[in-house]
N, CA, C and O atoms as a GROMACS GRO file, in nm:
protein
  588
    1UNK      N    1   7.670   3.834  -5.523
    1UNK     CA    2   7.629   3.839  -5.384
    1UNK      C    3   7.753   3.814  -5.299
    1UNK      O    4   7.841   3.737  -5.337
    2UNK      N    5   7.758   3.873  -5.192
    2UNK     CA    6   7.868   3.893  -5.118
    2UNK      C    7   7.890   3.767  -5.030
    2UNK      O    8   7.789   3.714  -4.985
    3UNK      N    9   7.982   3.725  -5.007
    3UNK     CA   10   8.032   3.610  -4.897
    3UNK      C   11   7.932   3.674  -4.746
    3UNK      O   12   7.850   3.588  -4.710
    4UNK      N   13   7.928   3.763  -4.686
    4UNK     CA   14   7.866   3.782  -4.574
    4UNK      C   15   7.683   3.807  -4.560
    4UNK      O   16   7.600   3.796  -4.469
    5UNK      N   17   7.683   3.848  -4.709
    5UNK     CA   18   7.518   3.859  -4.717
    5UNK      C   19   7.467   3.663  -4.702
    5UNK      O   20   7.411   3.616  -4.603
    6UNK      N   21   7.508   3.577  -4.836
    6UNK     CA   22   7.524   3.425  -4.846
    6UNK      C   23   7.546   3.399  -4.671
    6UNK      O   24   7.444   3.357  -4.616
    7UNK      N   25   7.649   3.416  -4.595
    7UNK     CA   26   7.633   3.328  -4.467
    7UNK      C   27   7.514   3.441  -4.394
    7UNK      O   28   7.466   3.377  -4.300
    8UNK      N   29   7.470   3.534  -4.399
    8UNK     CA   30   7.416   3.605  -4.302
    8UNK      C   31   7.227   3.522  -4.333
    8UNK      O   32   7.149   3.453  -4.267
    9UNK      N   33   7.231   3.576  -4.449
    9UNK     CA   34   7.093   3.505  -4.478
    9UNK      C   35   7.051   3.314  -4.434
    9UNK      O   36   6.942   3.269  -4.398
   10UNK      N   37   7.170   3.247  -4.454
   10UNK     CA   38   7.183   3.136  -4.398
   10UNK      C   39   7.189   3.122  -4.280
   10UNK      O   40   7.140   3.014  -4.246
   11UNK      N   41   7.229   3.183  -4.197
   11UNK     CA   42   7.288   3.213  -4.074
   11UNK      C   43   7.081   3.248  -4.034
   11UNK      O   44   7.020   3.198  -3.939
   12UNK      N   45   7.040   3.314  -4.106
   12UNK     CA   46   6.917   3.341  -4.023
   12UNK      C   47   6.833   3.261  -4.020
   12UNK      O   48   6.776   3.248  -3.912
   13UNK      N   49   6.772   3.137  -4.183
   13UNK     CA   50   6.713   3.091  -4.217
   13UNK      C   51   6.736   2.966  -4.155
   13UNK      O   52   6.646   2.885  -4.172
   14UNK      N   53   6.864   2.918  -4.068
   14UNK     CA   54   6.902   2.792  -3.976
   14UNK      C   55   6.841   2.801  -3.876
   14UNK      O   56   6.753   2.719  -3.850
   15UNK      N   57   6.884   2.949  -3.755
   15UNK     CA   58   6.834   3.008  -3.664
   15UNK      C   59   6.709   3.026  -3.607
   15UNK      O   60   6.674   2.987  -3.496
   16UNK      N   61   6.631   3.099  -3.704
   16UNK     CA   62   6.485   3.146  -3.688
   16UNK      C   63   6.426   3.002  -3.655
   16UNK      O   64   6.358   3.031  -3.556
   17UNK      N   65   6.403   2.828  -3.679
   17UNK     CA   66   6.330   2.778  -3.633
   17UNK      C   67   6.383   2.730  -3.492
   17UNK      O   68   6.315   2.649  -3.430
   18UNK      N   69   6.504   2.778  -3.435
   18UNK     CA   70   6.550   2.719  -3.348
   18UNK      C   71   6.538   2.799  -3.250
   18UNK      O   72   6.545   2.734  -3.146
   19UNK      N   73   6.515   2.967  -3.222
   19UNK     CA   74   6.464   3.029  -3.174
   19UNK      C   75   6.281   3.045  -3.108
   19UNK      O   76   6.222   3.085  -3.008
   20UNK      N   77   6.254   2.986  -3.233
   20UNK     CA   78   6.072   2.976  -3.214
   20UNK      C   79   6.060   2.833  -3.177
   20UNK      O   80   5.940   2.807  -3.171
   21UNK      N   81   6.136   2.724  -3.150
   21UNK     CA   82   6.109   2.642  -3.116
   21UNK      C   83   6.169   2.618  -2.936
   21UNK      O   84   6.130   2.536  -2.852
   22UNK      N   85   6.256   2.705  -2.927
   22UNK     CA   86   6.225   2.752  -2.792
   22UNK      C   87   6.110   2.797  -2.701
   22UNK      O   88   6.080   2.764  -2.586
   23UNK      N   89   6.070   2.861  -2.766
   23UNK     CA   90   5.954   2.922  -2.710
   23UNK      C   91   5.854   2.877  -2.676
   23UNK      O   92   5.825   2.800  -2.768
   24UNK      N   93   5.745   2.871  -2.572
   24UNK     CA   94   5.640   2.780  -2.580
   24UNK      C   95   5.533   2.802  -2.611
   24UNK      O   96   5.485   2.898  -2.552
   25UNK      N   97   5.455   2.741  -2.698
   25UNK     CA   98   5.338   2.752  -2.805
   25UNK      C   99   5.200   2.790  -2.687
   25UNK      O  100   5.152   2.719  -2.599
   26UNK      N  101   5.162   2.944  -2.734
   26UNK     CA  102   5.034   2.930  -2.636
   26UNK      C  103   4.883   2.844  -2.692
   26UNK      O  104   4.858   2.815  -2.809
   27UNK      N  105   4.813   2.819  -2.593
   27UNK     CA  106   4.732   2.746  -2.632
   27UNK      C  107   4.607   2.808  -2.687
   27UNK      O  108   4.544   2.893  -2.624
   28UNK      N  109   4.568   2.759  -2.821
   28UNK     CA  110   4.481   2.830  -2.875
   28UNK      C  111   4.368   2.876  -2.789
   28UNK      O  112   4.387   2.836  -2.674
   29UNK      N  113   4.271   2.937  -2.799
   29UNK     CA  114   4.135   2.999  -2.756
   29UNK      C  115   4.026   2.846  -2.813
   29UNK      O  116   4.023   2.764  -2.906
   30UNK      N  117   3.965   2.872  -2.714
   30UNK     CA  118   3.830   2.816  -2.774
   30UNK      C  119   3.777   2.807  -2.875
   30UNK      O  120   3.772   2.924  -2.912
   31UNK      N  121   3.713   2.724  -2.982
   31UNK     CA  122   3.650   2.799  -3.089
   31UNK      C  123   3.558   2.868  -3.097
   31UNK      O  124   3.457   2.803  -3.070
   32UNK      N  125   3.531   2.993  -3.126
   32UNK     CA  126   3.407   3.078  -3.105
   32UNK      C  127   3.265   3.000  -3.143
   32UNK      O  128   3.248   2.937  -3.247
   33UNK      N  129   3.189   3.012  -3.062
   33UNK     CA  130   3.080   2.892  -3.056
   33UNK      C  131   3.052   2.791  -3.046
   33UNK      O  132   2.935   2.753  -3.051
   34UNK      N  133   3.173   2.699  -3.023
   34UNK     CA  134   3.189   2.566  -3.021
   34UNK      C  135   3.217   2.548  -2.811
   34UNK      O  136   3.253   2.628  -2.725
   35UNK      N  137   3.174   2.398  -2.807
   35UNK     CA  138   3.211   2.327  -2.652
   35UNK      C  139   3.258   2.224  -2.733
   35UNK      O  140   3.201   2.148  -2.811
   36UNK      N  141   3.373   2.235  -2.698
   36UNK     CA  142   3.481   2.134  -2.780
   36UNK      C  143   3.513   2.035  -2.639
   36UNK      O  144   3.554   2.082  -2.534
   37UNK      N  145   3.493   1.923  -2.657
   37UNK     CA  146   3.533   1.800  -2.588
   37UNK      C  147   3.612   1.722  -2.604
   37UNK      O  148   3.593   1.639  -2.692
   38UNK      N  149   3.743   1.716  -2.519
   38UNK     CA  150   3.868   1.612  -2.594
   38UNK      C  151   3.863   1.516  -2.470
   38UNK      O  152   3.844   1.535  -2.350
   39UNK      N  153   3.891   1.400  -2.550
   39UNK     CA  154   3.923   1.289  -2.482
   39UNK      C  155   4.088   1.323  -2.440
   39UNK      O  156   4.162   1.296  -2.535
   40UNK      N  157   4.145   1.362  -2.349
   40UNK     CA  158   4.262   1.364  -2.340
   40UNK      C  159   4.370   1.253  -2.370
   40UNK      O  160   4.448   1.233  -2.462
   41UNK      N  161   4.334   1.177  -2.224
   41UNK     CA  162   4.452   1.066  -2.170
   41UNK      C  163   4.331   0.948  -2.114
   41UNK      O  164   4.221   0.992  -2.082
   42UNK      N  165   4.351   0.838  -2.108
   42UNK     CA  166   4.300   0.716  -2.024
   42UNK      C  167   4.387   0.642  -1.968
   42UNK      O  168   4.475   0.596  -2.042
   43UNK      N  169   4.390   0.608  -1.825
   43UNK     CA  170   4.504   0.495  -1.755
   43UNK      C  171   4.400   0.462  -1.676
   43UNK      O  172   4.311   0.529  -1.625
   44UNK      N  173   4.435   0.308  -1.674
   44UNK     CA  174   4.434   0.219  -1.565
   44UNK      C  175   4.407   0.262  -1.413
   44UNK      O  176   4.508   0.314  -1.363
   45UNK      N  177   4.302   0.255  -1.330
   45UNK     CA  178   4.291   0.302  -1.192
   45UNK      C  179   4.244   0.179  -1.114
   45UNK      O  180   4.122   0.162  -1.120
   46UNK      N  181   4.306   0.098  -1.050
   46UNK     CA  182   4.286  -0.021  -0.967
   46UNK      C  183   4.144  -0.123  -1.094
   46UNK      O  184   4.170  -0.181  -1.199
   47UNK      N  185   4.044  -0.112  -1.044
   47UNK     CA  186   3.923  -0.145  -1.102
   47UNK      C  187   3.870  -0.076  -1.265
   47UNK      O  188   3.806  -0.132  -1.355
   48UNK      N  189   3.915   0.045  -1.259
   48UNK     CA  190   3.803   0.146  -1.355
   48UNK      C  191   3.945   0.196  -1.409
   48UNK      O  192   4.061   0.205  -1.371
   49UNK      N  193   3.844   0.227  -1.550
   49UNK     CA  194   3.925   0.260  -1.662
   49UNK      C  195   3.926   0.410  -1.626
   49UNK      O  196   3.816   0.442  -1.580
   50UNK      N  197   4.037   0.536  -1.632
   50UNK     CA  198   3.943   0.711  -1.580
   50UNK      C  199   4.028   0.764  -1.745
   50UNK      O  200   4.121   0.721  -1.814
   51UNK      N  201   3.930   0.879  -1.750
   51UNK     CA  202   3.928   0.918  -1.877
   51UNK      C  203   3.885   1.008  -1.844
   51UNK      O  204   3.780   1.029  -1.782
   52UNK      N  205   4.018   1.123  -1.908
   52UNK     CA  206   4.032   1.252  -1.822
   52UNK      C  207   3.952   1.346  -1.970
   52UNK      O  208   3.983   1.302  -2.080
   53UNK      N  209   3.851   1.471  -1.965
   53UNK     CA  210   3.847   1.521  -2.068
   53UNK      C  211   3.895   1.642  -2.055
   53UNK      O  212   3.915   1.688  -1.943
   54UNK      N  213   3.924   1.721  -2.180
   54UNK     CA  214   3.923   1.873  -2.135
   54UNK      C  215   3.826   1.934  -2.240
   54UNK      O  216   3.812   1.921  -2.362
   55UNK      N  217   3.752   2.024  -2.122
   55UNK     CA  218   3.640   2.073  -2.199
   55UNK      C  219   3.688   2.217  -2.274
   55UNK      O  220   3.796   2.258  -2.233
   56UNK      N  221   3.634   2.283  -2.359
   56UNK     CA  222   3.652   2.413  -2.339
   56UNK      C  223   3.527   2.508  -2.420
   56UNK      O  224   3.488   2.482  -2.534
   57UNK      N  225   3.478   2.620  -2.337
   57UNK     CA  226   3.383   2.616  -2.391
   57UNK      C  227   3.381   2.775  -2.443
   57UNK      O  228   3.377   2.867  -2.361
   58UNK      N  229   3.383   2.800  -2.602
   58UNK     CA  230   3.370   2.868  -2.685
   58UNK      C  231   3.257   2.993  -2.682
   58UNK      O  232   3.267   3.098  -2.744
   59UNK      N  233   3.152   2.955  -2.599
   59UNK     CA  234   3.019   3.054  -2.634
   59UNK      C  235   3.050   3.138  -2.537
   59UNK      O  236   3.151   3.136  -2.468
   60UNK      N  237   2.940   3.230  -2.531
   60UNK     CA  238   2.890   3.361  -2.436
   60UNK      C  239   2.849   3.320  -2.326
   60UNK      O  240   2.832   3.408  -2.241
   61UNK      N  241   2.813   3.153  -2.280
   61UNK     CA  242   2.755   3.156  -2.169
   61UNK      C  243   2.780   3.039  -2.150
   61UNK      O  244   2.794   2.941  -2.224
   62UNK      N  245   2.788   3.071  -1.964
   62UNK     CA  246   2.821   2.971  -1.845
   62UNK      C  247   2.754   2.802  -1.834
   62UNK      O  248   2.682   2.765  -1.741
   63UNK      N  249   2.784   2.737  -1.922
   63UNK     CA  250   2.722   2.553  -1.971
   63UNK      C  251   2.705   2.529  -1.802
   63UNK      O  252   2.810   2.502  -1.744
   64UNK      N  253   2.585   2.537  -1.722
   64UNK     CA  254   2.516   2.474  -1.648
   64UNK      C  255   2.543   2.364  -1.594
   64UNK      O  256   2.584   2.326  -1.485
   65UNK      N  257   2.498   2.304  -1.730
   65UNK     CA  258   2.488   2.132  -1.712
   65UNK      C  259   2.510   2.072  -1.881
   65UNK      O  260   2.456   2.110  -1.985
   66UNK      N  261   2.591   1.986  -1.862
   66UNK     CA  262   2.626   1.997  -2.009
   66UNK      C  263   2.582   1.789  -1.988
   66UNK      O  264   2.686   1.723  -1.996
   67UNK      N  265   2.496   1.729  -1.972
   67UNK     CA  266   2.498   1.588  -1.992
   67UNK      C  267   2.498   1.476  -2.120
   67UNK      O  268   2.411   1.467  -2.207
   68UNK      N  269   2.611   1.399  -2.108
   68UNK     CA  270   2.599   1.334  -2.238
   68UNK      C  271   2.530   1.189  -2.212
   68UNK      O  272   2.517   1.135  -2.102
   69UNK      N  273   2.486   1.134  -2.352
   69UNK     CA  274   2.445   0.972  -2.317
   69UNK      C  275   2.548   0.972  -2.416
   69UNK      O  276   2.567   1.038  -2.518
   70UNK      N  277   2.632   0.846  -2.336
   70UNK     CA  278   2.748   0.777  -2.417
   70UNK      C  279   2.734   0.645  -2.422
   70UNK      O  280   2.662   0.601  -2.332
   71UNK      N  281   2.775   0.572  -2.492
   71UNK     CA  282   2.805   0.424  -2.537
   71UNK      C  283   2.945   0.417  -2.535
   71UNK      O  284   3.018   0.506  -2.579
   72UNK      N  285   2.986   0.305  -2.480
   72UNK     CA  286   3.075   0.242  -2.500
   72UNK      C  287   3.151   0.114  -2.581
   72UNK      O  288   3.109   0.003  -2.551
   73UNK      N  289   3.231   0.120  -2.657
   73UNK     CA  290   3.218   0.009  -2.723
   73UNK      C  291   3.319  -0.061  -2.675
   73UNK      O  292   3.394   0.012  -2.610
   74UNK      N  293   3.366  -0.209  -2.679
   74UNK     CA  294   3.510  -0.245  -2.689
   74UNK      C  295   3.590  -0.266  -2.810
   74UNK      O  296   3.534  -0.210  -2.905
   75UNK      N  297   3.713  -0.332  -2.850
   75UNK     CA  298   3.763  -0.351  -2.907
   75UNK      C  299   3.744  -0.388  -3.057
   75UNK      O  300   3.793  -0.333  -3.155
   76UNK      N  301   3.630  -0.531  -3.048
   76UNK     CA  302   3.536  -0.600  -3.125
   76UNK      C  303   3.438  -0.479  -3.184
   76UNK      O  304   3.412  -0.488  -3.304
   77UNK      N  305   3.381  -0.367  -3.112
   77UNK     CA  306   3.276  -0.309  -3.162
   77UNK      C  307   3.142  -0.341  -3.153
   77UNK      O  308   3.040  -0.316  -3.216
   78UNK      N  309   3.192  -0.440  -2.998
   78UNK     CA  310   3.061  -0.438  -2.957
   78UNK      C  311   3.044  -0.371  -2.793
   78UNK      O  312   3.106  -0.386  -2.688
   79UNK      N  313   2.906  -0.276  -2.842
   79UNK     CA  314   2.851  -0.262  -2.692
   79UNK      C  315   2.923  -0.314  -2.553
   79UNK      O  316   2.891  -0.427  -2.517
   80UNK      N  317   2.990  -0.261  -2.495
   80UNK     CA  318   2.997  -0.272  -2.363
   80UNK      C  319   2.977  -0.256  -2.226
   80UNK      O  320   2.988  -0.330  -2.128
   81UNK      N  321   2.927  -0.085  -2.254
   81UNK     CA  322   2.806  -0.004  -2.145
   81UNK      C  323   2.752   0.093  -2.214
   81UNK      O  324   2.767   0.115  -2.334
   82UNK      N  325   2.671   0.170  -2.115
   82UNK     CA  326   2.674   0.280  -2.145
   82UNK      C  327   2.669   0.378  -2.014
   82UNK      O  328   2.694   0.332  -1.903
   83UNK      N  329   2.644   0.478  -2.029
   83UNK     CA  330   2.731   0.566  -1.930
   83UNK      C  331   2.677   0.690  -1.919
   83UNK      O  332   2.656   0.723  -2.035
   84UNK      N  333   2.644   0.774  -1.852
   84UNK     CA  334   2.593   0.933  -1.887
   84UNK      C  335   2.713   1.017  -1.782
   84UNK      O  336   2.730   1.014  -1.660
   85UNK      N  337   2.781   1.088  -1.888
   85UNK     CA  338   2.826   1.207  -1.834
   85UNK      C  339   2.851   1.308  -1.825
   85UNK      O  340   2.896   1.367  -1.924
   86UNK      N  341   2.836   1.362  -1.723
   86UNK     CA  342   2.816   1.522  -1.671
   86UNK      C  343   2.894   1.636  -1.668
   86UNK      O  344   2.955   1.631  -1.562
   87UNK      N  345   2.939   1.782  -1.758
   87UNK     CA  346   3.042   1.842  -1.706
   87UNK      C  347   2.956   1.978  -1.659
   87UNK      O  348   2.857   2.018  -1.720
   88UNK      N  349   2.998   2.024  -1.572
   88UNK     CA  350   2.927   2.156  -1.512
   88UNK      C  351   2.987   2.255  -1.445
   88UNK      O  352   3.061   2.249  -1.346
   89UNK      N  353   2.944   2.356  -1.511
   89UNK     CA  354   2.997   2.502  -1.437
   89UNK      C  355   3.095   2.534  -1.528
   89UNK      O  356   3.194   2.519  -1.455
   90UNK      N  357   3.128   2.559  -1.607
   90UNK     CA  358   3.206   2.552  -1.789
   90UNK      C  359   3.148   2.707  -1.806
   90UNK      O  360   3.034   2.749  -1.824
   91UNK      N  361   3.305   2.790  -1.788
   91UNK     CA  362   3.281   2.900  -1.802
   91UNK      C  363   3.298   2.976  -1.930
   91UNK      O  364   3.410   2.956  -1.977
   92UNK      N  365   3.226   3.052  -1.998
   92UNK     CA  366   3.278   3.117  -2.118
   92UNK      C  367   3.426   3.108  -2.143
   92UNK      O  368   3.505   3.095  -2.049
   93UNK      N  369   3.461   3.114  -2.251
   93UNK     CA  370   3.600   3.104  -2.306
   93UNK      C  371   3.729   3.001  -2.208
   93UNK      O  372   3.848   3.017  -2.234
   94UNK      N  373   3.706   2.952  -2.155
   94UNK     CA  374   3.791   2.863  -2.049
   94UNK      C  375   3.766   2.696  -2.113
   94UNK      O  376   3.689   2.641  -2.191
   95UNK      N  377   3.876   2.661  -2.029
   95UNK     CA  378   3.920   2.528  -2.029
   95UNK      C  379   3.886   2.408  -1.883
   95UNK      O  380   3.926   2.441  -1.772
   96UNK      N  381   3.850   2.344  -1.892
   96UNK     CA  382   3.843   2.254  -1.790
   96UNK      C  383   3.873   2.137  -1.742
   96UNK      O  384   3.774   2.067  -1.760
   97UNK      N  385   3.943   2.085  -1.698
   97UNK     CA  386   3.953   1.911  -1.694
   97UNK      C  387   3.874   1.856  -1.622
   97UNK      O  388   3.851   1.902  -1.510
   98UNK      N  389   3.796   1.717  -1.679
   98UNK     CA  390   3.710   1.599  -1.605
   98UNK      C  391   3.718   1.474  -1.552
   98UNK      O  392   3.642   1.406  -1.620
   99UNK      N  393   3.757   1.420  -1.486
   99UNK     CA  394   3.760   1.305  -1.494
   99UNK      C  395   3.625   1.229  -1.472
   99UNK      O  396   3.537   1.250  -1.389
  100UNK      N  397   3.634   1.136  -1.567
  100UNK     CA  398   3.516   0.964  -1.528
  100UNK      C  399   3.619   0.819  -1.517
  100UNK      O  400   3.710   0.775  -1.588
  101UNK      N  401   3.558   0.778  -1.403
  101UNK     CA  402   3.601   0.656  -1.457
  101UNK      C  403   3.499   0.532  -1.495
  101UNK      O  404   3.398   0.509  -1.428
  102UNK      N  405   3.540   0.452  -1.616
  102UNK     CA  406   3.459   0.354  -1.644
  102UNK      C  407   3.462   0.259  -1.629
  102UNK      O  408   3.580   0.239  -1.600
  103UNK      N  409   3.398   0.143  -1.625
  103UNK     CA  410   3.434  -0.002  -1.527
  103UNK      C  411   3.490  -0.084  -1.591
  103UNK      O  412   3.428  -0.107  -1.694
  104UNK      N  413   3.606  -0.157  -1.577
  104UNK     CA  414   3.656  -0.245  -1.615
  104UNK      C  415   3.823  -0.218  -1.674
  104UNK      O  416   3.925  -0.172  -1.624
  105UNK      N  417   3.794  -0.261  -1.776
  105UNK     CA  418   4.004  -0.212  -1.825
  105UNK      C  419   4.017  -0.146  -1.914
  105UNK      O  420   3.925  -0.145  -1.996
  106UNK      N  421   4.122  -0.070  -1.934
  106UNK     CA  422   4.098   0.059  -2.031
  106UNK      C  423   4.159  -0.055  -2.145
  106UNK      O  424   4.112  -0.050  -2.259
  107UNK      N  425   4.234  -0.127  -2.123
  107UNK     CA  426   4.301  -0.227  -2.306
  107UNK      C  427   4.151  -0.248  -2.361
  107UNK      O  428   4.135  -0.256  -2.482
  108UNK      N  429   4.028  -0.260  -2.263
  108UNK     CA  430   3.888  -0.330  -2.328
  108UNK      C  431   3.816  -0.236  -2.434
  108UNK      O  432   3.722  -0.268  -2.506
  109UNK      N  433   3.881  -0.109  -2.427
  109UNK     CA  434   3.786   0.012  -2.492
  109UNK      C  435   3.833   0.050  -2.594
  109UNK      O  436   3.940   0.104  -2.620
  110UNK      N  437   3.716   0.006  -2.677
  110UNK     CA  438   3.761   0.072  -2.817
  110UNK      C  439   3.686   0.217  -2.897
  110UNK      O  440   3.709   0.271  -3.006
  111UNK      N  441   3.608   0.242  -2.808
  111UNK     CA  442   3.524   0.368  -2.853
  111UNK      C  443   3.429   0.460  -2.774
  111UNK      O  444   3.331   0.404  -2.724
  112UNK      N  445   3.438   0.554  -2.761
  112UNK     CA  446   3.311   0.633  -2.663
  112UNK      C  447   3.223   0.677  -2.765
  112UNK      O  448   3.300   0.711  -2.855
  113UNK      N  449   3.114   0.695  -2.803
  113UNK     CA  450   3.014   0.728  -2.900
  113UNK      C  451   2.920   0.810  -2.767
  113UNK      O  452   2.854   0.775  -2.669
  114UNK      N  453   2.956   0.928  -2.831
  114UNK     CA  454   2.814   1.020  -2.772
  114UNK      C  455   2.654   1.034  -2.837
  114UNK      O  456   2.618   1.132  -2.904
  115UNK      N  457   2.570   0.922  -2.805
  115UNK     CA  458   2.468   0.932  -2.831
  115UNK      C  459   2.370   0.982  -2.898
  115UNK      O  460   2.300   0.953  -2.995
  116UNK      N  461   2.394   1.126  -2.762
  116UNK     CA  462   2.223   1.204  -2.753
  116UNK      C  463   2.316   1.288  -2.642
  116UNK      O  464   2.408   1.248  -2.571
  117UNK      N  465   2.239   1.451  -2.660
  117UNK     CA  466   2.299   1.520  -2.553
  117UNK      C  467   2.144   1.529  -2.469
  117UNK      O  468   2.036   1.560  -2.518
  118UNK      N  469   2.170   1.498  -2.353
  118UNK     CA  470   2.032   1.506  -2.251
  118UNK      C  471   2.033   1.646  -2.223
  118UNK      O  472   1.939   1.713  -2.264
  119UNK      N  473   2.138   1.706  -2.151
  119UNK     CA  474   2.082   1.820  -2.076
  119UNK      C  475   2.223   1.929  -2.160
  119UNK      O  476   2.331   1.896  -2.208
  120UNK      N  477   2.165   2.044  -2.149
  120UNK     CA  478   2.240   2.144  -2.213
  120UNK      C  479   2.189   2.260  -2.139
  120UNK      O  480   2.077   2.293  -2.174
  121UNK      N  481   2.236   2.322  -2.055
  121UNK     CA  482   2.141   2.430  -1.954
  121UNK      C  483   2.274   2.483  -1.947
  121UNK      O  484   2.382   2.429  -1.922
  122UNK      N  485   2.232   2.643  -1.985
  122UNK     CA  486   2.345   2.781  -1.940
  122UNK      C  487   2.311   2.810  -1.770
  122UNK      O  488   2.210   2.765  -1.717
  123UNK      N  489   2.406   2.886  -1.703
  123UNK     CA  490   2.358   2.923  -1.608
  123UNK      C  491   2.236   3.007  -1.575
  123UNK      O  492   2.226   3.052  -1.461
  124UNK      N  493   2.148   3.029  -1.659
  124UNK     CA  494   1.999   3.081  -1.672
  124UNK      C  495   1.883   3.017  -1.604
  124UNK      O  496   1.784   3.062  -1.546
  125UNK      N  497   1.938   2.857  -1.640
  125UNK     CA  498   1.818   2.768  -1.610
  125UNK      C  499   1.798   2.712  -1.764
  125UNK      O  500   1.768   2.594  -1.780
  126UNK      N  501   1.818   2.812  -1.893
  126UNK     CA  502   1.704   2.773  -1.997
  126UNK      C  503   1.810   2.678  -2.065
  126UNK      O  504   1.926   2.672  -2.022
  127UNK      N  505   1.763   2.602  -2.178
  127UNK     CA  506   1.881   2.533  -2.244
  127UNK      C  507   1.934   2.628  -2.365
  127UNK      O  508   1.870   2.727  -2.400
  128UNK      N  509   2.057   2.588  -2.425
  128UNK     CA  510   2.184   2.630  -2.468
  128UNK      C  511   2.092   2.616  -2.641
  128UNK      O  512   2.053   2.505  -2.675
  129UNK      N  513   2.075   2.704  -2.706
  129UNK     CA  514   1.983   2.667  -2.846
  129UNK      C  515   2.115   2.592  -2.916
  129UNK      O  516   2.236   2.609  -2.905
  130UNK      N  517   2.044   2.517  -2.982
  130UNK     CA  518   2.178   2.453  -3.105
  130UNK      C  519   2.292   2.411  -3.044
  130UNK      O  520   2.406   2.409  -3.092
  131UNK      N  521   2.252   2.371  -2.919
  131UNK     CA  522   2.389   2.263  -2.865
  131UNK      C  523   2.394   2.187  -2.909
  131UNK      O  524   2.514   2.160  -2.911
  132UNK      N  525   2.314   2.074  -2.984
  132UNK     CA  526   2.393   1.974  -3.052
  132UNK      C  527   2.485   2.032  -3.217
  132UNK      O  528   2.547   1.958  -3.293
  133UNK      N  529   2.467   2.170  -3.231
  133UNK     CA  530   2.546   2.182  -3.341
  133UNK      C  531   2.682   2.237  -3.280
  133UNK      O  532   2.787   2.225  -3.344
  134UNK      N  533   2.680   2.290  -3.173
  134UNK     CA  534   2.804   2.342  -3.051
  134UNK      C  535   2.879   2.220  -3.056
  134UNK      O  536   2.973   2.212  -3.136
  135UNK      N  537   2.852   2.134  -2.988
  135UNK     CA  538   2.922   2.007  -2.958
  135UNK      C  539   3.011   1.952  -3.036
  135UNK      O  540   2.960   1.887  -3.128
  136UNK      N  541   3.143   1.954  -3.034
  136UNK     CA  542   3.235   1.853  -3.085
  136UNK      C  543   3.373   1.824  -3.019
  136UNK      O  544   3.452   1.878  -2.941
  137UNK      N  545   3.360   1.706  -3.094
  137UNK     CA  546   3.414   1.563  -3.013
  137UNK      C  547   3.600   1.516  -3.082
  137UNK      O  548   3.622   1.464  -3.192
  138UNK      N  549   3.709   1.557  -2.973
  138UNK     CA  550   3.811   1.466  -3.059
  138UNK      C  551   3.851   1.386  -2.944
  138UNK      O  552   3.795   1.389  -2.834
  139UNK      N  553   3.966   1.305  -2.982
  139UNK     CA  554   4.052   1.233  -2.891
  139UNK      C  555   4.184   1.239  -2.923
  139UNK      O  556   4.220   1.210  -3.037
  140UNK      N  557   4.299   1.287  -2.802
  140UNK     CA  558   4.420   1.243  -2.797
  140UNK      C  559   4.477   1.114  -2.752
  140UNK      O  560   4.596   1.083  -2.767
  141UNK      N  561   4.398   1.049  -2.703
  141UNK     CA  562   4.385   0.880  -2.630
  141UNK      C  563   4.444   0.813  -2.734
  141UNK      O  564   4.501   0.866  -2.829
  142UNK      N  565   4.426   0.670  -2.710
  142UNK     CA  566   4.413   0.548  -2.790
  142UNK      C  567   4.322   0.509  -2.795
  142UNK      O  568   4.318   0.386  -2.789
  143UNK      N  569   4.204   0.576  -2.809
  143UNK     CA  570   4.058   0.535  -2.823
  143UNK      C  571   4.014   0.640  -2.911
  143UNK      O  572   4.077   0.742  -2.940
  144UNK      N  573   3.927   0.614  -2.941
  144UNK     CA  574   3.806   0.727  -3.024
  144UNK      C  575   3.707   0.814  -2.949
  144UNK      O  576   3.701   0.778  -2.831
  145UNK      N  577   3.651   0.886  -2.968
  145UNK     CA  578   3.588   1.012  -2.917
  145UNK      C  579   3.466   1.088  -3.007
  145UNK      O  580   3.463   1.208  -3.033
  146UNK      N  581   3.354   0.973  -3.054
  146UNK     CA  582   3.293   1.066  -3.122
  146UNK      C  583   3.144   1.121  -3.141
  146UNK      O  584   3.069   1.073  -3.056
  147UNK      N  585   3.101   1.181  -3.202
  147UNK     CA  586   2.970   1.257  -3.166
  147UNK      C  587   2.874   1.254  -3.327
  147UNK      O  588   2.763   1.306  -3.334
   0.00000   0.00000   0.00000
């Protein structure tokens, strides 16, 4: 093998991740059928803990009213509130950000537990069939996020 083939092939196999790591990663699609719920980020807001989500919603149709019953836990793992919240107007294949804020200090929270989904309504009026199998739950936080 030739001295220029040896550096050329090296020369590419250095390169190529430094080229694609330029570039900026687009953000995946929705999952087809899924309303995927991420806990993003949580900070500190004077009084209330806010806890930003991003929704994104995977199906054929416009999520209405998407209501959760959540629990809250703290640190210990015990009960601290609970909470119902709302995201709405969640358009096919799109992304959304939410904010809530929850009372007290975000160091106090050690878990969001989604319940029970109350309301699940497309823009029809009727509800969303098999939304609780739609629904899932992660977190990028320092907390948990789950369903």
């Amino acid at each position: 093998m030739s001295y220029r083939l040896v550096a050329s092939a090296l020369a590419a196999t250095v390169l190529a991740p430094c080229v694609a790591f330029g570039q900026p990663a687009a953000d995946p699609p929705p999952k087809a059928g899924l309303i995927e719920l991420e806990l993003n980020k949580i900070e500190q807001n004077q009084g209330a803990c806010r806890a930003y989500f991003v929704v994104e919603n995977g199906t054929e149709e416009t999520i209405k009213d998407l209501s959760l019953d959540v629990f809250v836990f703290d640190r210990t793992e015990v009960i601290a509130q609970r909470v119902g919240l709302s995201f709405n107007d969640i358009r096919p294949n799109r992304r959304k950000v939410v904010l809530f804020d929850l009372t007290g200090s975000c160091e106090d929270v050690g878990e969001l537990l989604v319940n029970d989904i109350l309301t699940c309504d497309i823009d029809t009026g009727e509800q969303l069939i098999d939304c609780d199998q739609a629904v899932a739950t992660r977190s990028r936080a320092s907390i948990e996020f789950v369903f």
